[in-house]
N, C-alpha and C positions, 0 to 999 in steps of 0.2 A: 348976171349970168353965172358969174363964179358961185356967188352964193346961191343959188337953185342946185348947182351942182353939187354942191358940197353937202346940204340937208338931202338931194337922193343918194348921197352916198354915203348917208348917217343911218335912211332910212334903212340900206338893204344890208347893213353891216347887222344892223339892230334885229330886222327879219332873220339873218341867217343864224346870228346867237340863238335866237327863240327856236327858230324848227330842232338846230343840231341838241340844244336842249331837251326838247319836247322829241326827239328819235332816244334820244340816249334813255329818257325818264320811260318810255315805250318800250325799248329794248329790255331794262331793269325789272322791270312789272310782266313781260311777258315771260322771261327766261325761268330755269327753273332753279330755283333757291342755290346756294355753295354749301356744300358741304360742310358743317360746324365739328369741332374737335367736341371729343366725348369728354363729360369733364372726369377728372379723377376722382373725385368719391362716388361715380355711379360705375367704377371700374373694380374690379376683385380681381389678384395677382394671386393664380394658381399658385397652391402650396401640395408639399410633398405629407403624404402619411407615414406611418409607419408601416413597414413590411408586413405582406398581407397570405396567407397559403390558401386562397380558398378563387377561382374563380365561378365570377355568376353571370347562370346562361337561360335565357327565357325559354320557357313550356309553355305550352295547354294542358288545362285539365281536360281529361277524358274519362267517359267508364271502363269499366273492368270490360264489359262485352258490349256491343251494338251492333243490330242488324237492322238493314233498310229490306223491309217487306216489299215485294213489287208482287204487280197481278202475274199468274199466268195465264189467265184466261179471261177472254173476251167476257161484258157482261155488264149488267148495271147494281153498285153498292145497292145493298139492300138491310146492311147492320155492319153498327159497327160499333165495340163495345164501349169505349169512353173516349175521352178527350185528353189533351198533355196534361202530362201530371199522374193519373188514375193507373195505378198501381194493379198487374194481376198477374198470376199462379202461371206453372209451366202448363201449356195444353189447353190454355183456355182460345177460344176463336175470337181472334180482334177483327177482323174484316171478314164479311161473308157478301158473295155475290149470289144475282138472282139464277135459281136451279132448275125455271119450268122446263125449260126448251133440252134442257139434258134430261131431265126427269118423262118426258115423252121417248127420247130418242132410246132411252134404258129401259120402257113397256114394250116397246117392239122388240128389243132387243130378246128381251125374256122369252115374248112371244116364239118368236124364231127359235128360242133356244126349246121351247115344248114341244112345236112343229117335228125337231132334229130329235127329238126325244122318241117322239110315235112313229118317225121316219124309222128309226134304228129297232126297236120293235116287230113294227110290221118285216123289216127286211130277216130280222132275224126268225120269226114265224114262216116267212116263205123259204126258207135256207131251210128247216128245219123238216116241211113237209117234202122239198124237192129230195131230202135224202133218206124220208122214210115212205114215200107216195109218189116214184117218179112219174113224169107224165099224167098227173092226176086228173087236171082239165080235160085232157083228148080220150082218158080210158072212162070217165062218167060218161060219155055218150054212149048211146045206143045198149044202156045194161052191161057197158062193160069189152065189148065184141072187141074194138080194137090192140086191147092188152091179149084177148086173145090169138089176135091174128099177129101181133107182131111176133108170138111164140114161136112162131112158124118162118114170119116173111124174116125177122134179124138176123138168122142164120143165113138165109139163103143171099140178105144183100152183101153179109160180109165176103162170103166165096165170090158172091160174081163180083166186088168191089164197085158195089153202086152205094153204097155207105160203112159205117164206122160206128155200131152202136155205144161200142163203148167210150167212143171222144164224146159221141153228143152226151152222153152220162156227165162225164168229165165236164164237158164246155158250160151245161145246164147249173152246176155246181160252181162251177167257176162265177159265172156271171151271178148266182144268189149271194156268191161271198166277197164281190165285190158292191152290192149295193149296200150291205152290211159295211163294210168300210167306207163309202159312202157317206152312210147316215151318220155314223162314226166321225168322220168328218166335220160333217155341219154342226154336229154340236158344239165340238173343239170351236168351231168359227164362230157359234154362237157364245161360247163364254171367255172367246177371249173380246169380242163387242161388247160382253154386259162391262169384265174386268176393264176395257180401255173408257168406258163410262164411269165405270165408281171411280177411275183413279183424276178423269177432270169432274167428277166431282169434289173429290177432296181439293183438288187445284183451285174450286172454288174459295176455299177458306184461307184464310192466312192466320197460321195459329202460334201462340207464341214457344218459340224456345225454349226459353226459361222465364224464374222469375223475375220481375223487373216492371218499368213504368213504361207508356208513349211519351215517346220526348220530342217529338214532332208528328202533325196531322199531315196528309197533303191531299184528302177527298172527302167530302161529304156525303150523305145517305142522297143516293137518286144519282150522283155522278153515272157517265159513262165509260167504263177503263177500258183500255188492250194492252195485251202485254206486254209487259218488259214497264208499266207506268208504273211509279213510285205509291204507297199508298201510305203507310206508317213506317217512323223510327223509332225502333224499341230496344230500349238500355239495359241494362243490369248495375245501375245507379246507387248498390250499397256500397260498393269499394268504387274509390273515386283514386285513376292514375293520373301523373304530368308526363308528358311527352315530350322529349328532350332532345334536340340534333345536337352530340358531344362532339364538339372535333375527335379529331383519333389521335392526337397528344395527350388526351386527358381522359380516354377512355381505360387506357391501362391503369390508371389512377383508382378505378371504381371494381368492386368483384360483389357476385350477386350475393344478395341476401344483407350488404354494408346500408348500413345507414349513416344521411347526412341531414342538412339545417335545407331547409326553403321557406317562401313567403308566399302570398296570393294574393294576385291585384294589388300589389303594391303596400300590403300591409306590414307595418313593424314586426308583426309578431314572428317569432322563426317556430317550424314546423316540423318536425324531426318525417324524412321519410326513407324510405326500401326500397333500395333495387330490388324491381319485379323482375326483369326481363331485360338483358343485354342483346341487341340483334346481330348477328353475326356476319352480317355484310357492310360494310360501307359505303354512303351512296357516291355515286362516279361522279355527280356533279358537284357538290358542296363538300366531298371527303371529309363528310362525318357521318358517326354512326347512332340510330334511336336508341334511345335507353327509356324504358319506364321506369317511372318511380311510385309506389305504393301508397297514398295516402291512410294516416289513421284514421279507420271507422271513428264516424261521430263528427269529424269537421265539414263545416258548412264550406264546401265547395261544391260550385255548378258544371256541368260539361260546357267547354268553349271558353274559362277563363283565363286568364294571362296569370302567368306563376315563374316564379325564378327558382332553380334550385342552385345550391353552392357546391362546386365541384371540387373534392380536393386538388389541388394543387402540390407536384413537388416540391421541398423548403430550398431547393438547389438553384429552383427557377424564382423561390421569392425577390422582389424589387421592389423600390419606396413607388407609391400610384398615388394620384393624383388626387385631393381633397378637397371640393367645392361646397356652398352653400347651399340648402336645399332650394332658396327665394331664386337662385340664378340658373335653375332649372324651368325649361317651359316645355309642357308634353304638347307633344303634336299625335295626337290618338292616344297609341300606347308607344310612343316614342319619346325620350326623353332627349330632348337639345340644350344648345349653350349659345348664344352670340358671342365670338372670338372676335376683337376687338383687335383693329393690323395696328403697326407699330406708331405708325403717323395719327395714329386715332380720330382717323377720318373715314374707315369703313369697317361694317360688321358684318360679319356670316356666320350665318346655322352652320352648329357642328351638332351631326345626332351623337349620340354616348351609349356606351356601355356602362353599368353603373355597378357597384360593388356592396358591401354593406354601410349600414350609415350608423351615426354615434353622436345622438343630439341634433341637432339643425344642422349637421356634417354630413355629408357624404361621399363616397371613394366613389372615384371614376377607373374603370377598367380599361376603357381605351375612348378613342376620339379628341381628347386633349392632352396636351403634356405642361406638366408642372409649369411654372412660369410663364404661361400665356396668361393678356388681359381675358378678361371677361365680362359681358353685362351682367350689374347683382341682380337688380329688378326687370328685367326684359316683360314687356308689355305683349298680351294676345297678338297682337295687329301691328309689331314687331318682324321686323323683313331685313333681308340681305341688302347690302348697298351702302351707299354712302349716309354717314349719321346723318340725322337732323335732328334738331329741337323737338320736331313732332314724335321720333322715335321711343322717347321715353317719357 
């Protein structure tokens, strides 16, 4: 008896070792990895540059002019001169819609306007006989007799006051010189219908400005527009500007007509440009102000590019900035980041950067890091905030 007891009491010791085992090995395998220490040579200790006068502040490239053509009238494309790219002359028609149904409505128009024409004629014909052949119609009758008799009876109605030959004179005159006005009239209404016709006619066309290319399409031939719909963007694409939000620290720094250094798209090369155009307001919400800057004719820049120009900076405000490796940069679009590495080097986080000029596989950091923070040197695409892992790098 003792000894049955004692082997199930071997057994369920031996069961519980196994399960608490087999929970723990469970628990292990399910849970999510501990965080690993990042090791030191995959770490870069920001260092200090040398004093720098120039802050740098992202633009677009834009053109000198662009206008977005919209219809203003109803209708269906029926030409349209080229495609993006296709370069033409000021006054030439880039978009024409179809012109029957105004083209009718501007034959009647005329119509009406000859109708008012023979109106105004004839009225002035009968104006003319009633003042040199009064009462002409009622004295042809009868040979004449009635002009005779009135020689007689006009006198006698004015005494007895049964009429007023001379108002009806007057009234007769009146009434011929008001169809004369009249007619007068219709014409005016007929030419201003023909003019409010030719002017949507020309509404039909959308003609360029100036010279320049379409730098965007947005309808095909047989579309059907109303107005206010977008049809073409059309540039003046020989002078290429960067458009610039300057804080207003750094605007007093710049005067029109100064030239400084810029880049584009992130290339080494520096690009000497011109203040075009200082704006004279600054905006409420971001309290900085647009500056253009003048590209030299001949560089291959596109409208929509990303470009940095170099601000001067006062030598009062220069300070030692931040100098990192270009390999420990990782753009996220057109944003340049850093993984900052916390002190226990157990987690990373994106830092985006401002970035400054560069000097070999060096680059100055303008803001979002400061000197002596870790950093990741090779930070991976697919590369994320949180706690390191092994898979991180």
């Amino acid at each position: 008896m003792f000894k049955k007891l004692y082997i199930s009491s071997l057994v369920g010791l031996v069961t519980t070792f196994f399960s608490i085992s087999a929970f723990a090995l469970e628990s292990e395998g399910g849970a999510n990895p501990l965080p690993s220490l990042v090791p030191e040579q995959l770490t870069y200790t920001v260092k200090a540059n040398s004093t720098s006068n120039a802050t740098i502040l992202g633009g677009t490239v834009m053109p000198l002019k662009m206008v977005n053509l919209i219809a203003q009238m109803p209708g269906e494309v029926k030409k349209i001169a080229g495609e993006e790219g296709d370069r033409f002359s000021t006054g030439t028609r880039l978009v024409g819609l179809d012109t029957s149904a105004l083209m009718e409505k501007r034959r009647a128009a005329v119509a009406g306007f000859n109708s008012a024409k023979a109106g105004l004629a004839n009225a002035q014909v009968q104006y003319q006989r009633e003042a040199l052949s009064p009462n002409a119609m009622s004295n042809s009758m009868l040979g004449g007799a009635p002009a005779m008799f009135s020689m007689f009876n006009d006198p006698i109605r004015s005494i007895s006051g049964q009429g007023d030959p001379d108002f009806e004179r007057h009234s007769n005159m009146f009434g011929q010189g008001v169809q004369i006005q009249t007619a007068r009239d219709q014409i005016e209404q007929a030419l201003a219908g023909i003019s409010e016709i030719d002017a949507n006619l020309e509404n039909t066309l959308s003609i360029a400005p100036f010279d320049g290319v379409i730098v965007k399409k947005m309808i095909e031939v047989g579309d059907i527009v109303q107005p206010g719909m977008p049809l073409v963007v059309f540039a003046d694409t020989s002078v290429m500007l960067i458009q610039v939000e300057v804080p207003a620290r750094l605007v007093s720094n710049l005067d029109p007509n100064s030239v400084i250094n810029a880049r584009l798209d992130r290339s080494e090369q520096l690009i000497p440009v011109k203040v075009s155009r200082i704006f004279p307001m600054a905006s409420s919400g971001g309290h900085t102000t647009t500056v253009k800057f003048e590209l030299p004719i001949g560089v291959d820049a596109r409208a929509g590019m990303y470009a940095e120009v170099m601000i001067p900076t006062a030598r009062n405000e220069a300070a030692p900035l931040a100098m990192i490796p270009k390999s420990s940069i990782n753009w996220r679009g057109s944003l340049p980041a850093v993984f900052l590495v916390s002190q226990d080097r157990t987690l990373i986080k994106m830092r985006t950067l401002r970035l400054g000029g560069s000097s070999g596989n060096m680059v100055t950091v303008l803001s979002g890091i400061s000197i002596g923070d870790k950093i990741l040197k090779n930070p991976l695409a697919s590369t994320r905030s949180g706690p390191y892992t092994d898979s991180a790098q």
